[in-house]
Structure formats: structure tokens, C-alpha cells
N, C-alpha and C positions, 0 to 999 in steps of 0.2 A: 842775320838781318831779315825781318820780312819783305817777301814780293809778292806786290800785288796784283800781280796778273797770275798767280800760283800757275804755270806754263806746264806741270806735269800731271796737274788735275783736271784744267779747267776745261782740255778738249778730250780728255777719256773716261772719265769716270762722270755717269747720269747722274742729273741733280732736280730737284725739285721743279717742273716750270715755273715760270713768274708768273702774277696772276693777268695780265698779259694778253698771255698764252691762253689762259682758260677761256674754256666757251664761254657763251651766251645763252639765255634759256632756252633759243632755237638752232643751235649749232651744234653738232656733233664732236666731241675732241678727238683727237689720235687715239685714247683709250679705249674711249668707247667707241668708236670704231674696231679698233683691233678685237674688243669683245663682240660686238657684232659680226665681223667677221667667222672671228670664232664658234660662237652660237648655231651661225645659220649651217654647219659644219656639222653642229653637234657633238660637241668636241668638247670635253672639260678645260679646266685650265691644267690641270695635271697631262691632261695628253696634248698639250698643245706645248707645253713647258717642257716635256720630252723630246717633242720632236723639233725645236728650237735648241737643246740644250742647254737649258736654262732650269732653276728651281719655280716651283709653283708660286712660292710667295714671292718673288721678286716680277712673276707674268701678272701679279694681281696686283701692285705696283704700279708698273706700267697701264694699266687698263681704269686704275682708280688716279692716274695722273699724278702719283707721289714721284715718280721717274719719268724723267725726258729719256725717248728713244734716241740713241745715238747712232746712226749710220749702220754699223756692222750688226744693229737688233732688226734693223726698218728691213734691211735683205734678210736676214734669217726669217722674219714673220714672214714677209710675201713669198717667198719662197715657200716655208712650211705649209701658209695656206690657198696656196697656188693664185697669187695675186701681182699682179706689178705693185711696183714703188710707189708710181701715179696713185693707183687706186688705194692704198693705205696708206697714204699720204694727204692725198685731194677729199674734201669732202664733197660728194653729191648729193642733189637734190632727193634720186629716187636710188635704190639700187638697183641694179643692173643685175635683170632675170637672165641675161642671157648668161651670164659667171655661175649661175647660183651651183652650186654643188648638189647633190642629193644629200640627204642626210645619214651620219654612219646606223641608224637603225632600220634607215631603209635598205643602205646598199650590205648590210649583214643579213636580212630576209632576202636579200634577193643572191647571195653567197647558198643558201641554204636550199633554195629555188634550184639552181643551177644541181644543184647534188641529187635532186631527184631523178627517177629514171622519166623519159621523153614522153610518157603516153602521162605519166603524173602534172609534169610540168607544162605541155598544155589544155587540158584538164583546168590547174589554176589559173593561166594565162586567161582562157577564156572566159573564167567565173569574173578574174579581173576586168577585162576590157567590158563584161555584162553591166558590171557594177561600176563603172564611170561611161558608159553610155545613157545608165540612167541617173548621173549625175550630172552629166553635160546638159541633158533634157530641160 
């Protein structure tokens, strides 16, 4: 006999949102948020989908809104990209400089930085801090 509350699907296995659910022309979805997050990371979906333990096509899924995030994905994401629940959950108005990450192609140049010897590295330091004084300007 069929049931209609299917009780071994309906609370574990992601489904489609309702349209509902879906934004507005001015609102952010959980998706794209999580790609945002993502992005500002610098981070594919392949390396975010690794460190989640999840497949690539099922994070692009999620982020294109064909999956509802279910509990045990919303903690693996904030987690993987160092964010509370709240903030991948809640949408904001502006986001919030004070979270932002650096970027992985920043903090890889500045891995490489670090490897040089002490008379090189500030050397670059101060060519750097020359060249955003006169950006500041």
C-alpha cells in the first residue's frame, strides 16, 4: 500500500525546493550564497566538493538550487568554509569584510614569500607596502 508521507525519504534524502523557496530578483538563495561564499574563497567547486565530501556535480546542484541543503550539508559547508550556520543560512544585506578570507592565490604567493631568504622577503615587503601607499594616495 502507498504512504503518503513516504517517512523514510521525506526527512533524508534532498529534494527539489518548491518554487516558494526560490528567490526574488533581489534576494540571494542558499545557492548562491554557498557559491558566493565559495568564490570569494577562490575555491572551485571541485575543491570545495572535496573538502565537504561530496561529488562536484551534486555541489553544483546545490548552488544551482535543484537540492535542498539538509542539516548534515549546512554544517559540512560552514564548516569547510569557515562560516557559521547563521551566515549560510541568513541572507545579508552587505557581506561582512570583516569574515572575508584572502584569496587561495593570494595566500599561495604569499606561501612562496615566506620560502624566501629574510634580506629577499623584505626587499618585496617594502616594494609592496611602496605600491599600496601609492594606491592609498
Amino acid at each position: 500500500m502507498f504512504c503518503a508521507t513516504r517517512p523514510y525519504t521525506d526527512s533524508a534524502m534532498p529534494r527539489k525546493s518548491p518554487a516558494s523557496e526560490r528567490p526574488t530578483s533581489d534576494s540571494e538563495t542558499m545557492g548562491q550564497r554557498l557559491a558566493r561564499l565559495r568564490k570569494e574563497r577562490s575555491w572551485t567547486q571541485v575543491e570545495l566538493a572535496e573538502r565537504t565530501g561530496i561529488v562536484q556535480t551534486v555541489l553544483s546542484d546545490y548552488e544551482r538550487g535543484k537540492l535542498r541543503l539538509n542539516a548534515d550539508m549546512i554544517v559540512r559547508f560552514a564548516q569547510a568554509l569557515d562560516v557559521t550556520t547563521d551566515e549560510l543560512l541568513q541572507p545579508k544585506a552587505e557581506p561582512s569584510a570583516l569574515r572575508r578570507k584572502p584569496s587561495l592565490r593570494v595566500l599561495r604567493r604569499l606561501e612562496r614569500i615566506e620560502k624566501l631568504p629574510a634580506h629577499q622577503q623584505n626587499t618585496l615587503l617594502k616594494t609592496i607596502d611602496g605600491f599600496l601607499k601609492g594606491v592609498a594616495s
